[in-house]
TORSE-654462 format. One line per field, with one value per residue (C-alpha): residue in one letter; x, y, z; residue number from 1. Coordinates in nm, 4 decimals. Layout:
BEGIN
aa: c(A;...)
px: c(X;...)
py: c(Y;...)
pz: c(Z;...)
i: c(NUM;...)
***
This chain:
BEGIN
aa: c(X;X;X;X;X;X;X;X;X;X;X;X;X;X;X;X;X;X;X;X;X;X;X;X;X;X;X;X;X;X;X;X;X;X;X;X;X;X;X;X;X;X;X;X;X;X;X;X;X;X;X;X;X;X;X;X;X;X;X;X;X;X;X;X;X;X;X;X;X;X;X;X;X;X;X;X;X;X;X;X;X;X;X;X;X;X;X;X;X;X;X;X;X;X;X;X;X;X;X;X;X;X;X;X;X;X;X;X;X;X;X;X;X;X;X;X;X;X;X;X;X;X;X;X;X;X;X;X;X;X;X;X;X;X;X;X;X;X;X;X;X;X;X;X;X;X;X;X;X;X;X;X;X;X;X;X;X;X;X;X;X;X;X;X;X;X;X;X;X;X;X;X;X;X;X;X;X;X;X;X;X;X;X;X;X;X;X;X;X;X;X;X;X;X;X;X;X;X;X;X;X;X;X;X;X;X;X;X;X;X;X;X;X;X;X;X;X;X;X;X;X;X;X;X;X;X;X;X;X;X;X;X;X;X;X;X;X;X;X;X;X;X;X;X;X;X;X;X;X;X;X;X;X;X;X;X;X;X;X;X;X;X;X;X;X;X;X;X;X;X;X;X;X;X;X;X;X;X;X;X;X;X;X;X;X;X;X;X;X;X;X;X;X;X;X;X;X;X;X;X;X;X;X;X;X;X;X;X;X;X;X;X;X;X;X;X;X;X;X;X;X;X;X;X;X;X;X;X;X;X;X;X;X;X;X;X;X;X;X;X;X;X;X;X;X;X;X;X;X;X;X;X;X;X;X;X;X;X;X;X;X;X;X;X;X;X;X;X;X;X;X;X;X;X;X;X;X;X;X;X;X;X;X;X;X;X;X;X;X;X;X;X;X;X;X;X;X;X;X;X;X;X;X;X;X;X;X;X;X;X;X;X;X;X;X;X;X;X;X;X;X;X;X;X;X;X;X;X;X;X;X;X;X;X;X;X;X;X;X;X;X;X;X;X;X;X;X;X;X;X;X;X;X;X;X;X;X;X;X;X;X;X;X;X;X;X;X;X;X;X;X;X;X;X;X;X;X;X;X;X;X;X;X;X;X;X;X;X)
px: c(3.2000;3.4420;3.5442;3.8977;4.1165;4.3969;4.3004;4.2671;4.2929;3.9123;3.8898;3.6221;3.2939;3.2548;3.0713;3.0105;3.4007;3.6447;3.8954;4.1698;4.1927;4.3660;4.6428;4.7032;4.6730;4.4874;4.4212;4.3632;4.0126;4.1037;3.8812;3.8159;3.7942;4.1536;4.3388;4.6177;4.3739;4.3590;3.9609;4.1212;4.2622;3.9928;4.0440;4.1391;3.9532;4.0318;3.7918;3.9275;3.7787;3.4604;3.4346;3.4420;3.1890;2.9054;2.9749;2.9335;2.6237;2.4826;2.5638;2.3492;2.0544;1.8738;1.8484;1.7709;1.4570;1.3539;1.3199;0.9507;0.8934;0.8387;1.1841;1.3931;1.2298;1.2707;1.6924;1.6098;1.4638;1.7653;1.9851;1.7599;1.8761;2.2342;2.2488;2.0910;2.3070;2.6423;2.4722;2.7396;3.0121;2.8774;2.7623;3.0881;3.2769;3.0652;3.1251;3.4634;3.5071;3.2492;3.2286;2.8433;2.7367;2.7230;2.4079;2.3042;2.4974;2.2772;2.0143;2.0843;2.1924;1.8067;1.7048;1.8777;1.7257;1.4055;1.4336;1.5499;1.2160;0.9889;1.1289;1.1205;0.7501;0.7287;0.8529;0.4348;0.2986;0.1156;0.3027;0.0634;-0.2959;-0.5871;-0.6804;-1.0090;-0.9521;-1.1744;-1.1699;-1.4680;-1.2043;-0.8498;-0.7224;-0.4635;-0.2528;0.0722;0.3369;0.6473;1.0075;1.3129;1.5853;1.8392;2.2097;2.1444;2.4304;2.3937;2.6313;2.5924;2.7608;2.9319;2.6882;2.4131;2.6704;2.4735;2.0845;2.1321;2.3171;2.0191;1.7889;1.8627;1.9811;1.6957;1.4231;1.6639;1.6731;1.3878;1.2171;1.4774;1.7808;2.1218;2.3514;2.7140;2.7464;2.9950;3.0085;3.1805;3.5816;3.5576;3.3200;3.4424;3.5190;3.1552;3.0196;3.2813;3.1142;2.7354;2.8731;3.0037;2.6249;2.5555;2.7961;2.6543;2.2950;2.3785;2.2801;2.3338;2.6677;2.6904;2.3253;2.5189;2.8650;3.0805;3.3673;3.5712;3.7377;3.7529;3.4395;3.6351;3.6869;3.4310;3.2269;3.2117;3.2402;2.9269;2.7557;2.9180;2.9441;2.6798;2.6183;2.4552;2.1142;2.0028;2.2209;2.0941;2.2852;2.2805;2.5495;2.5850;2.4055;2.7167;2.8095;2.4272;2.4090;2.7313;2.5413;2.2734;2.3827;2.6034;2.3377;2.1293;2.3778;2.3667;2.0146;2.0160;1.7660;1.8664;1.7482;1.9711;1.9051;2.1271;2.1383;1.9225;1.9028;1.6123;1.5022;1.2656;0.9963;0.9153;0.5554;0.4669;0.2509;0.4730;0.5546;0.8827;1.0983;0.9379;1.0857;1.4593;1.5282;1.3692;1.5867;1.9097;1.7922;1.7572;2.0207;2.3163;2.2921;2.5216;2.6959;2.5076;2.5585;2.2751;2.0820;1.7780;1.9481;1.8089;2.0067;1.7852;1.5615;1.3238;1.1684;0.8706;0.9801;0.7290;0.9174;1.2623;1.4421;1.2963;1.3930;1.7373;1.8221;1.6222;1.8431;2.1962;2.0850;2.0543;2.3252;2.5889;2.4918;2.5872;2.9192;3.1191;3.3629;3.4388;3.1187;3.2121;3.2122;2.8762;2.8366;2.9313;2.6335;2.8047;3.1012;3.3607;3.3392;3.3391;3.7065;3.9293;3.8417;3.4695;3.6006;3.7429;3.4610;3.2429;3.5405;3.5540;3.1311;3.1886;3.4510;3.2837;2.9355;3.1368;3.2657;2.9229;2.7891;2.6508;2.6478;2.8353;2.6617;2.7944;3.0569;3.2764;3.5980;3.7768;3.7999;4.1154;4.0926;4.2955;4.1853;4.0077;4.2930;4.3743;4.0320;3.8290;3.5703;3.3758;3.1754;2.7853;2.7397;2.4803;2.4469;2.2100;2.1341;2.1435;1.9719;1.8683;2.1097;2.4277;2.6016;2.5435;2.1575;2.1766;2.4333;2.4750;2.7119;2.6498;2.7973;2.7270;2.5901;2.2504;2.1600;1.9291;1.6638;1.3954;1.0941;0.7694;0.4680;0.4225;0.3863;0.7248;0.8563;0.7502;0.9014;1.2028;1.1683;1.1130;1.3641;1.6386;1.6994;1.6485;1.3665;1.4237;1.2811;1.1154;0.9344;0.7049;0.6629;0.2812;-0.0587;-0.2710;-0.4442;-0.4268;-0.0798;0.0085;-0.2490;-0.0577;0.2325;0.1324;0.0194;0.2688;0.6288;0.7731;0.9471;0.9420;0.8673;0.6817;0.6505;0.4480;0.5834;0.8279;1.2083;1.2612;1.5452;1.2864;1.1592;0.9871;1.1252;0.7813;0.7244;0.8716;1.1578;1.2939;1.3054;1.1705;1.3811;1.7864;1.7327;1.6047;1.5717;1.2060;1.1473;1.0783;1.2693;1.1764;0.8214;0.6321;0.7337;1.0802;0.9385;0.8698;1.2158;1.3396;1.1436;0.9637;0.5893;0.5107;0.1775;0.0991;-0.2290;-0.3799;-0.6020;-0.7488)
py: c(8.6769;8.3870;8.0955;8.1360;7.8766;8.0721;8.3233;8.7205;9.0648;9.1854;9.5492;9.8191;9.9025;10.2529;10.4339;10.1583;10.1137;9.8812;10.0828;9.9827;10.0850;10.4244;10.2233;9.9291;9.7145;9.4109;9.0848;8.7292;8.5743;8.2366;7.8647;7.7666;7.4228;7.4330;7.7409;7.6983;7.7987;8.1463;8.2619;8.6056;8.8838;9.2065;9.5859;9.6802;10.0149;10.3880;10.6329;10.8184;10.5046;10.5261;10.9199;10.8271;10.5534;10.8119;11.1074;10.8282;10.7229;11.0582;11.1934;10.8896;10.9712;11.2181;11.0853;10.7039;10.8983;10.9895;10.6825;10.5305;10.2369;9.9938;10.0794;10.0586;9.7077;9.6275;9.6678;9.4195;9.1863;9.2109;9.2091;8.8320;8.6861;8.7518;8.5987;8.3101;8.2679;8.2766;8.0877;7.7625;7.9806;8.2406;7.9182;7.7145;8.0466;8.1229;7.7606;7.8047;8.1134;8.0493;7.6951;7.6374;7.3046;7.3369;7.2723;7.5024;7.7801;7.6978;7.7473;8.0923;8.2122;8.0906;8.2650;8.5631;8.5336;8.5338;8.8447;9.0249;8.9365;8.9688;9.3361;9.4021;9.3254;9.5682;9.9027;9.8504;9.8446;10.1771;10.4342;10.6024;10.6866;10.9014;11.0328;11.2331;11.6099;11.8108;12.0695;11.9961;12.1877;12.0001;11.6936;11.5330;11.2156;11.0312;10.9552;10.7218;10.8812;10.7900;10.8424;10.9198;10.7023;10.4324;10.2264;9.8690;9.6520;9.3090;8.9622;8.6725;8.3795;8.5099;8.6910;8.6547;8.6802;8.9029;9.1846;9.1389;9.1744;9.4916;9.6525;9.5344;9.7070;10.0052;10.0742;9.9820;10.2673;10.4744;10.5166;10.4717;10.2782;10.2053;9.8419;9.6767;9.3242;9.0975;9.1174;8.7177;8.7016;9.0029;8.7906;8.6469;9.0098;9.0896;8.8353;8.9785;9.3035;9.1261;9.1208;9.4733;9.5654;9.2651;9.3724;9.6977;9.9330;10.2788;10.3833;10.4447;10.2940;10.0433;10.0778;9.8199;9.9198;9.6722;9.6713;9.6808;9.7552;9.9470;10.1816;10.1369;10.0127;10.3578;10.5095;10.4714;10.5162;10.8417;11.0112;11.2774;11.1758;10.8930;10.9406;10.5647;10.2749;9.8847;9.6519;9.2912;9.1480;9.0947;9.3009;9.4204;9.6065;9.7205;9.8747;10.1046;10.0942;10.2600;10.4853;10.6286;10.6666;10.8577;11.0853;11.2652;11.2249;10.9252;10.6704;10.3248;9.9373;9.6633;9.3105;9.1377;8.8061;8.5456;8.2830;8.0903;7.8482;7.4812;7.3407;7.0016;6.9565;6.5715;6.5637;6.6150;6.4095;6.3255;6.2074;6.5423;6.7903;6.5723;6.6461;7.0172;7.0598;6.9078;7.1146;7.4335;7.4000;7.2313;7.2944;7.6062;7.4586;7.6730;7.9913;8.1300;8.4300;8.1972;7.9028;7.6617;7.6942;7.6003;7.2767;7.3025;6.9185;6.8244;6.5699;6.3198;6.2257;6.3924;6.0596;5.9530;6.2472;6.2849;5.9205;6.0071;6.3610;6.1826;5.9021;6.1717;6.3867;6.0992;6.0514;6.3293;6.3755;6.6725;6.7736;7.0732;7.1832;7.1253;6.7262;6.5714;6.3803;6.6394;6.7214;7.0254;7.2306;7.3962;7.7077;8.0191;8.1612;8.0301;8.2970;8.1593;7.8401;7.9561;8.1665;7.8288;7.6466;7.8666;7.8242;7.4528;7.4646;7.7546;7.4872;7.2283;7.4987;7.5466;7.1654;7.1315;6.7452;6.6762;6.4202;6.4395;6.6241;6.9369;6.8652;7.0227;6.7799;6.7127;6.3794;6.3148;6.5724;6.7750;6.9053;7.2271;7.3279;7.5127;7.2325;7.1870;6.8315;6.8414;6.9048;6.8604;6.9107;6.8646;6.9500;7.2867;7.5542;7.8873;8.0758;7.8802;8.0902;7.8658;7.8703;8.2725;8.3853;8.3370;8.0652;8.1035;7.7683;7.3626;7.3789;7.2350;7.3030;7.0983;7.1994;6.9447;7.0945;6.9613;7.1941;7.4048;7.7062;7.6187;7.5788;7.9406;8.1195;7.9314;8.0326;8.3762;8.4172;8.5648;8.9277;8.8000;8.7539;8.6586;8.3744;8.0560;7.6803;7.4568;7.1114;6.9926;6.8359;7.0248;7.3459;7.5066;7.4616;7.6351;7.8906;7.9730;7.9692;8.2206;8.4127;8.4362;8.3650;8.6727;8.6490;8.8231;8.5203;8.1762;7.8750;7.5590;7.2131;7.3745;7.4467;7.7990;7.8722;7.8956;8.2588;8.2996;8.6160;8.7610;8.7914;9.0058;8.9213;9.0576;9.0020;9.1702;9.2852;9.3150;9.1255;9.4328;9.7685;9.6660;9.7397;9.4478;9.3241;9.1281;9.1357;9.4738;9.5710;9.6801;10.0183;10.1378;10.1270;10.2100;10.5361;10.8095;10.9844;11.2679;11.4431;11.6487;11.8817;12.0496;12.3036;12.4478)
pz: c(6.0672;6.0601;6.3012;6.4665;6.5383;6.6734;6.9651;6.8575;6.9734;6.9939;6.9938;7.1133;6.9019;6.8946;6.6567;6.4108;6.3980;6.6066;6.7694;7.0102;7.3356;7.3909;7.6697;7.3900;7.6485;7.6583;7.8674;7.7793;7.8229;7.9537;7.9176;8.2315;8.1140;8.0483;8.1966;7.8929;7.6340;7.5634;7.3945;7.2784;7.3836;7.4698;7.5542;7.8799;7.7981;7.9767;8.0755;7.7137;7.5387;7.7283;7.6418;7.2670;7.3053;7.5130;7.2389;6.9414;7.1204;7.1838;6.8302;6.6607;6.9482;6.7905;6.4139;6.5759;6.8082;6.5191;6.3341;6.3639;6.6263;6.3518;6.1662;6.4580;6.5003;6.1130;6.2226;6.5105;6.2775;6.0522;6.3808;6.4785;6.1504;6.1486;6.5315;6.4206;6.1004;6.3530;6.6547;6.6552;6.6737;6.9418;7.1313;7.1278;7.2006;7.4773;7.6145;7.5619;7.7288;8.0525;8.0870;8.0332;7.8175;7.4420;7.4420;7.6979;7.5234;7.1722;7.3877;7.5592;7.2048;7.0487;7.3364;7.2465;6.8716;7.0162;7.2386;6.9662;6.7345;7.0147;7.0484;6.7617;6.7096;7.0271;6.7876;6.7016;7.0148;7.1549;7.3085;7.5353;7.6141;7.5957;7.8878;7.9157;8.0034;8.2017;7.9380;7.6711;7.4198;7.5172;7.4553;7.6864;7.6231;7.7417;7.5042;7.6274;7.5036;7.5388;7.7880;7.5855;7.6054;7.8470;7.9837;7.9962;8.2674;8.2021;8.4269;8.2450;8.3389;8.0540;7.7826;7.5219;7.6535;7.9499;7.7086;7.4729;7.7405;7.7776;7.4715;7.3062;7.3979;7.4763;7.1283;7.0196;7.2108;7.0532;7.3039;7.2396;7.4235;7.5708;7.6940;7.9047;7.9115;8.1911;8.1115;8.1466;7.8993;7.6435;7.3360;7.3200;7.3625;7.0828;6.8263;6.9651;6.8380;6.4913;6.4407;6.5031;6.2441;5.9789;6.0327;5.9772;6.2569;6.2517;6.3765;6.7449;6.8469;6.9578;7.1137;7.3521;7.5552;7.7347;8.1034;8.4292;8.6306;8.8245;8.5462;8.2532;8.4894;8.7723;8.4772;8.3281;8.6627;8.6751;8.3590;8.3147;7.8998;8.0251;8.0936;8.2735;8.3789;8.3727;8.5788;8.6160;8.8838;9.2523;9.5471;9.6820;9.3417;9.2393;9.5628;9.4650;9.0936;9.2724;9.4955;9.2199;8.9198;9.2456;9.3409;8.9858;8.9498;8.6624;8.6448;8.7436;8.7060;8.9197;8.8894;9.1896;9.3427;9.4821;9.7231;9.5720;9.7226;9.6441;9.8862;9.8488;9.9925;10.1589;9.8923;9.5896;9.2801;9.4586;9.0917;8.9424;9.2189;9.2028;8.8725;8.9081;9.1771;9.0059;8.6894;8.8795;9.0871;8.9013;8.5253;8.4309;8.7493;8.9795;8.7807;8.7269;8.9660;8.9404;9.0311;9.3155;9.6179;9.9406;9.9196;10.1779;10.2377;10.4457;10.6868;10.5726;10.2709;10.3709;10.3448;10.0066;9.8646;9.9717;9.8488;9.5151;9.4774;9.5484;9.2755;9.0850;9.0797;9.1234;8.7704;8.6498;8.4074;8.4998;8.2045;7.9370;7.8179;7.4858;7.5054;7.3993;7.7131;7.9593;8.1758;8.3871;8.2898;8.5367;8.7138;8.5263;8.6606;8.8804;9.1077;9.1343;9.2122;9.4967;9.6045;9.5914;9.7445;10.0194;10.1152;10.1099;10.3815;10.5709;10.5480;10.7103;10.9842;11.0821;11.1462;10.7939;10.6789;10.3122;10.1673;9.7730;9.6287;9.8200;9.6343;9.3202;9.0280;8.9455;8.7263;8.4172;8.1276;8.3654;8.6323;8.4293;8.4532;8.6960;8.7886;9.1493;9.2292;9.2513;9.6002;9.8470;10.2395;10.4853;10.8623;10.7309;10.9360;10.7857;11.0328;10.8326;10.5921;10.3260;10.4021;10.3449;10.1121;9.7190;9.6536;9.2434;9.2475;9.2488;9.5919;9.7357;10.1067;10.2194;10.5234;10.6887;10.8166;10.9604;10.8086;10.5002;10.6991;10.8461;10.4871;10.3771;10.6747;10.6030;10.2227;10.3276;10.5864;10.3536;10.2316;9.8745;9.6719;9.3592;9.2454;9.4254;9.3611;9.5037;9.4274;9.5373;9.4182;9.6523;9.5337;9.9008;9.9328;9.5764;9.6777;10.0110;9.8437;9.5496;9.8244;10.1227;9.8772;9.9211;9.5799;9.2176;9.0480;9.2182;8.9912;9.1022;9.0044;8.7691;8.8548;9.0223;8.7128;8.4448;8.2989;7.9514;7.7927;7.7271;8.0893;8.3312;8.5341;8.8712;9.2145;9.5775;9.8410;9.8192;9.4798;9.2811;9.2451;9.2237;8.8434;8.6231;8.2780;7.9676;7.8242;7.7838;8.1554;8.0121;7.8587;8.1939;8.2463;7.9123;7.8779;8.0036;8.0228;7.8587;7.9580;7.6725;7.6515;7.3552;7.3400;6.9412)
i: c(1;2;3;4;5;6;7;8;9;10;11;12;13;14;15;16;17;18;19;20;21;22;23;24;25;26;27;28;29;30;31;32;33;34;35;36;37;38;39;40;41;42;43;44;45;46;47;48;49;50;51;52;53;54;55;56;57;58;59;60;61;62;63;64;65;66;67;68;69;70;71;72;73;74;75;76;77;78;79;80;81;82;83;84;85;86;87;88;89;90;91;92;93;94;95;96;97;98;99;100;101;102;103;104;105;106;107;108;109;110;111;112;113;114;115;116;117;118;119;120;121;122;123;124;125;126;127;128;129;130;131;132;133;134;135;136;137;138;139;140;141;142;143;144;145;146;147;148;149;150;151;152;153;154;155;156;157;158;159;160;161;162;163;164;165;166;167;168;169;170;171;172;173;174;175;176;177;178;179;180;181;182;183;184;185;186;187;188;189;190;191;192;193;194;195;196;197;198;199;200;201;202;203;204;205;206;207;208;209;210;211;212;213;214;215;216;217;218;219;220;221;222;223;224;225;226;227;228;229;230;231;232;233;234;235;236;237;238;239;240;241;242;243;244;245;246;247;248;249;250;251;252;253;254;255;256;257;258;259;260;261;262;263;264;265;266;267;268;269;270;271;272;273;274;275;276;277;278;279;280;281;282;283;284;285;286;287;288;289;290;291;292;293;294;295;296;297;298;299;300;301;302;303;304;305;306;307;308;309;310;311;312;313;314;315;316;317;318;319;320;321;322;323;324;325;326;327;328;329;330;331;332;333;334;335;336;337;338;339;340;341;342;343;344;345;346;347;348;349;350;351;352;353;354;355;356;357;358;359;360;361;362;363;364;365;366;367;368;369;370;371;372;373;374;375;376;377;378;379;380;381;382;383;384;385;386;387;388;389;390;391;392;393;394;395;396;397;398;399;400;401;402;403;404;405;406;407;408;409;410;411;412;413;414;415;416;417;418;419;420;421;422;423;424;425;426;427;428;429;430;431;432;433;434;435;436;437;438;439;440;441;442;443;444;445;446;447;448;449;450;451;452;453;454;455;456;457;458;459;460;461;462;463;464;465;466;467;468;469;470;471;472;473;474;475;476;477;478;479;480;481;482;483;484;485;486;487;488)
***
């Protein structure tokens, strides 16, 4: 793989080969630190390219079932190594192409290295169980197989670990797949797939197709070669993700969006929960399905708090992620600026207080890019629309509250569950909370946008389709039971 310094057509991976779209069209992936800087140039894919990428992947299913648990993992392993051999250039091209820190983007793509070895440790794991037959002559057991070609739909905020995520423990339980990354993000899936061909995969166990969702997207909802679709994006599209794999009967995982929120207890360790909050809520500017938006304070120490937080983030250095002192990097498109634009003015609408921030930055170096101040209101109530919808942006809303047991039906008052934090020294109050957070994942004294990949990740309510991610949930997912009986 080498480093370019002049921007490149990237084609589609199909079949272990990279293959142009069949309209020869292609659009420009643009740096939304700097909207004159073309990343490269990706597919904009047809439903002819998408074809060839489901018959490549079901042609290598049947040989790559048949490889052994531990060899699919061994091509993992080699998969793990050639990632981490090219992670500076995946990282500054992600950073380049999404906005996220450098930093942070080294960090997503370690993650993604580590993903891929603990899958590939899991091609050893157990497959099924005994389970004791009535018959004193039979023997009955389960054995987990896989689905077949899974499509995998993956969102530009994670475009390295969220893709990875997915494919691999597809594979490693022996499907096939056909991915489509975000367009926005289509040159860093490129380079991912730069190390499926180095490493050495079978052809077609792998494939990538790029496009619109409106195309390669529906499409792999709809086509009947594919056998299971995993989606990671917004609730508005899983739902359509959902109601599409049902209709023909395919099996289907959605991860969706989140409105998670913080409660900061009168008890708390008040400079521990600030930068929690401004850590959960601002880093990958507000990008992330995880990310902080609601901080829920206890009136006791509202005040302290507040003038801790704004300390806080009017410290922070906006500027392209690719500067070493940059703390937060722009928007991810100029069309997400907007769309967090848009919830500012729409807080202010609806009696919301702006304490920090609300504005485009527009200083010198930074007015081509696509970069929103850290912002924070208060006198937010939960009926505001910034108090109930996802911003995915640099937004905080801040809502007072007198008791704990005001601050969890606050918390739960929202039709997502995704993730959710509590900031507290007292063992009844992170017992209530364990117990009453309506939310996939609670974390005590620990930002809400934190999730070790051995552990399972998803959400409750509208934020899921209510399977779980990551860890060794993913092969319920990724496979199916067989009941088998045998009788000598």
């Amino acid at each position: 793989m080498s480093v370019h310094t002049q921007a490149q057509t990237y084609q589609n991976y199909i079949g272990g080969e990279w293959r142009p779209s069949a309209s020869n069209q292609v659009e420009a992936s643009i740096n939304p630190a700097n909207r004159h800087e073309v990343v490269g140039y990706v597919q904009k894919s047809s439903a002819e390219d998408l074809n060839q990428a489901v018959e490549a992947a079901r042609s290598a299913q049947t040989a790559w079932r048949k490889l052994s648990g531990p060899a699919r993992g061994e091509y993992l392993y080699r998969l793990a190594d050639v990632l981490e051999r090219h992670l500076d250039d995946i990282a500054a091209t992600m950073t380049r192409e999404m906005g996220k820190t450098l930093p942070e983007a080294k960090g997503e793509t370690a993650r993604g290295v580590a993903i891929l070895r603990y899958y590939a440790g899991e091609g050893m794991r157990k497959i099924g169980d005994v389970i004791p037959s009535t018959d004193s002559e039979g023997l009955m057991f389960t054995s987990r197989v896989p689905l077949g070609v899974v499509g995998v739909i993956t969102p530009w905020n994670f475009p390295v670990a969220i893709p990875i995520w997915k494919i691999a423990p597809a594979i490693v339980y022996g499907n096939t797949v056909v991915f489509k990354p975000a367009q926005e993000t289509a040159v860093t899936a490129a380079k991912l797939m730069e190390c499926v061909d180095e490493a050495g995969l079978p052809p077609g166990v792998v494939n990538m197709v790029t496009g619109a969702g409106s195309v390669i997207g529906q499409g792999i909802v709809d086509h009947p070669g594919i056998a299971a679709v995993t989606f990671t994006g917004s609730d508005q599209v899983g739902k359509q993700v959902g109601l599409g794999a049902l209709a023909r009967g395919a099996k289907y995982q959605l991860e969706m969006g989140g409105k998670n929120p913080v409660i900061v207890a009168a008890d708390a360790d008040l400079d521990l929960a600030v930068e929690a909050t401004v850590s959960g809520g601002l880093r990958s500017t507000g990008q992330k399905c995880t990310a902080t938006s609601r901080v829920i304070v206890q009136s006791a120490v509202y005040d302290a708090f507040k003038q801790k937080l704004l300390e806080r983030v009017a410290a922070l250095k906006v500027g392209d992620g690719l500067a070493p002192d940059t703390w937060m990097g722009p928007c991810a498109s100029e069309r997400q600026m907007q769309t967090v634009l848009g919830y500012i003015q729409k807080g202010l609408e609806e009696g919301a207080v702006l304490l920090c921030g609300g504005k485009r930055v527009t200083a010198p170096g930074l007015e081509h890019g696509f970069y929103v101040e850290p912002t924070v209101f208060e006198n937010v109530t939960p009926d505001m629309t910034i108090a109930r919808e996802e911003i995915f942006g640099p937004v905080l809303a801040l809502i007072k509250v007198d008791t704990l047991q005001e601050a969890l039906q606050v918390a739960n008052d929202s039709r997502f569950g995704l993730s959710a934090s509590i900031f507290t020294r007292d063992i009844g109050n992170m017992l209530a909370f364990i117990r009453d957070m309506d939310a996939g994942m609670v974390r005590i004294n620990a930002e809400s946008a934190g999730v070790e990949l051995q552990a399972p990740f998803g959400g409750m309510k509208q934020s899921s389709s209510h399977s779980r991610e990551q860890g060794q949930a993913a092969i319920e997912f990724f496979t199916a039971i067989k009941t088998v009986f045998v009788k000598g």
